[in-house]
C-alpha positions, 0 to 999 in steps of 0.5 A: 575886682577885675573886668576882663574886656574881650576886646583887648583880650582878642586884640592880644591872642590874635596877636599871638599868631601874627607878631612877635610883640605886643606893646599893652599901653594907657595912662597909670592905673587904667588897668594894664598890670591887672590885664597882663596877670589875666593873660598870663593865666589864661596862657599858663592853661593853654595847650600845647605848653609854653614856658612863661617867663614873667618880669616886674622890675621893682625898683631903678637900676634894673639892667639889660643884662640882668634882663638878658641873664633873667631869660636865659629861663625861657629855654628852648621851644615855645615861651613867653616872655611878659615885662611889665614897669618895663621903662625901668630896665636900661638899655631894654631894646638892645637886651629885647634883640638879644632875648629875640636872638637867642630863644625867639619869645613871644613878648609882651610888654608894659609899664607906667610910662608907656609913651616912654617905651612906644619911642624906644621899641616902635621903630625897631621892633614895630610891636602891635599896640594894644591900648587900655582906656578907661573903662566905657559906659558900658564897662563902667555899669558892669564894673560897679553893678549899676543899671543904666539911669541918668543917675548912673550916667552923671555919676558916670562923667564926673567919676570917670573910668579908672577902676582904682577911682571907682570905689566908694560910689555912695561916699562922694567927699570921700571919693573925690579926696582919693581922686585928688590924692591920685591927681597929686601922684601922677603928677609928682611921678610921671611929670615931675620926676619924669621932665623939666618941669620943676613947679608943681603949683604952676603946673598944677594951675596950667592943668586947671585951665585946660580942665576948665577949657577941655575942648577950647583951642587954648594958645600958650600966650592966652595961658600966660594972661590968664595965670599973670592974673593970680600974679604969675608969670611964666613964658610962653616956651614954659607954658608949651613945656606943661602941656607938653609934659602933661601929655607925654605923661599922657594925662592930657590928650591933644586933638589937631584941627581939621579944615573939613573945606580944604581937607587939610590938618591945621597947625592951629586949632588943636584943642586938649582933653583928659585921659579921664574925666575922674582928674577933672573934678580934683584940678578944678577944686576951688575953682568957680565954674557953671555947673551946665557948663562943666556937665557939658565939658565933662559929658563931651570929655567922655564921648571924646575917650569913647571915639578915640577909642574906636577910630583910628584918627579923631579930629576937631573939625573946621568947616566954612559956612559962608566967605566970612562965617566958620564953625566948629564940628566937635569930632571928625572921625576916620577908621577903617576907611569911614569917616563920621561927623560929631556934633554935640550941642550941650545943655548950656548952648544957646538956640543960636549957637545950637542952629549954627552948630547944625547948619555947620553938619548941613554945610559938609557936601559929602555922603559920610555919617552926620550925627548930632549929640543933643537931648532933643528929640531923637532919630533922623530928620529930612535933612539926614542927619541922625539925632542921639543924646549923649547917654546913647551914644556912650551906651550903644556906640556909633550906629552902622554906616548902613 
């Protein structure tokens, strides 16, 4: 089953007019090959014609000169040229210049490592970057056929949006091995075989930490005492090499610190996330956690992934209450020249922790949006402060600035 999302659809066809390439990036299996075979058949009807020339190599050895020779089909006028597993092909920027040079395509191109390819073409051909994310709330009900229900929502946070680990919607055993079974590949493929990373249990144990701690600040050292209590010892440098690796990889998604107060991104502070909250029930299979706690971390996952995707930068935020007291904003959020403050207080917060988390919103002097994520009583209070649960907000987005 495909969904088309016109909003990556439109982001592609203006770019049709405006650049000469358009990088289709996202983690594995979030849908990108699906979306370049979807527009190639939408251009294969468009009018005038253009030559269609498309790529995908199947297997390593792929060269640039084979590329460079496989495009001499291009031929002269109008064309396009689409690549997909693109990161398999050697020496692919320089055979890109000479496939410009010599017949000036429209380009569009994509892979599984796409982080990979954003290093190699971003400096020299500047292409426009067209993400594909998992799917929404709203892409995520559309996808199985469902309603919009609490049930459809928790199935929603604990399944994730990637389409492949969508089926079986009535068989959970069943759906959580195949998820497990994704989890174990992109991790032999995209960070195994792909870094210095060599040891899959270690690895597999340091991703079960952020996991359990999504949306914690979790320093390297703090790492290391947790995993030397199951008896194993790493440094510090090879604990920041896993997340680093995690994230190239671009299973995990790091979020910088931002002090609200001085307005000043931190060197401290980052905390992490996963590119999907699908992956969350696999890495913490065996492990003992709250089940508020993990709905909390899970639900805050998902609104991370829904805000990221709609804002240009997306921060943790920091702001001072007193001289002595600080407190943590979950999300500041900029783009198109707005700026828009998240709070979420979960079902496992407690009422103090709940009244600084609000009194954190009140203590930011500035006219910009401030929203709390809750289930309480919805709506916007005296103090300004507008009240959604988090099920709104997934479903409906961010309401207008007015």
């Amino acid at each position: 089953m495909y969904l088309e999302r016109m909003h990556v659809h439109n982001s592609i066809s203006q770019a049709q007019s405006q650049r000469r390439m358009v990088l289709v990036t996202g983690i594995r299996r979030s849908g990108k090959t699906a979306l370049l075979r979807n527009v190639i058949q939408s251009m294969r009807s468009s009018r005038p014609p253009i030559r269609i020339v498309h790529i995908e190599p199947d297997s390593e050895g792929w060269t640039g000169r084979r590329l460079v020779n496989e495009a001499k089909a291009l031929g002269v006028g109008p064309s396009a040229l689409v690549i997909d597993n693109a990161e398999r092909i050697g020496t692919l920027a320089e055979a890109l210049a000479e496939i410009e040079r010599r017949h000036a395509p429209w380009m569009m191109i994509s892979g599984i490592r796409t982080q990979q390819l954003e290093e190699i073409l971003g400096s020299r051909f500047a292409p426009l970057v067209v993400r594909v994310s998992p799917f929404s709330y709203p892409e995520f009900l559309s996808f199985t056929g469902m309603t919009d229900s609490s049930a459809a929502f928790s199935l929603y946070t604990h399944r994730g949006g990637l389409p492949e680990n969508l089926s079986y919607i009535g068989d959970e055993s069943l759906s959580l091995r195949i998820r497990a079974l994704a989890a174990d590949s992109f991790i032999l493929t995209e960070i195994l075989e792909n870094g210095p990373v060599r040891n899959p249990r270690h690895l597999k144990k340091v991703l079960s930490l952020v996991v359990r701690y999504s949306g914690e600040n979790l320093p390297a050292r703090q790492i290391c005492a947790a995993l030397a209590a199951d008896r194993i010892s790493i440094s510090p440098q090879s604990a920041i090499d896993y997340l680093d690796a995690a994230r190239k990889s671009g299973l995990i998604v790091p979020v910088p610190a931002y002090d609200i107060s001085k307005r000043k991104i931190l060197e401290t502070g980052t905390v992490r996330f996963c590119a999907d909250t699908g992956f969350r029930e696999p890495f913490l299979a065996g492990i003992p956690v709250s089940v508020h706690s993990e709905t909390d971390h899970a639900v805050e996952n998902c609104i991370f992934l829904s805000l990221q995707s709609s804002f240009d930068l997306v921060y943790r935020g920091r702001v001072d209450l007193d001289s002595r007291n600080r407190e943590e904003v979950s999300f500041v959020c900029e783009g198109g020249g707005k700026r828009v403050y998240i709070q979420i207080i979960g079902s496992s917060t407690g009422l103090r922790a709940s009244e600084r988390k609000k009194k954190a919103l009140l203590s930011i002097r500035d006219g910009w949006k401030k929203i709390l994520v809750s289930n309480g009583p919805e709506g916007t209070g005296e103090d300004g402060i507008l009240t959604v649960s988090p099920r709104k907000l997934l479903l409906g987005g961010i309401p207008d600035q007015g």
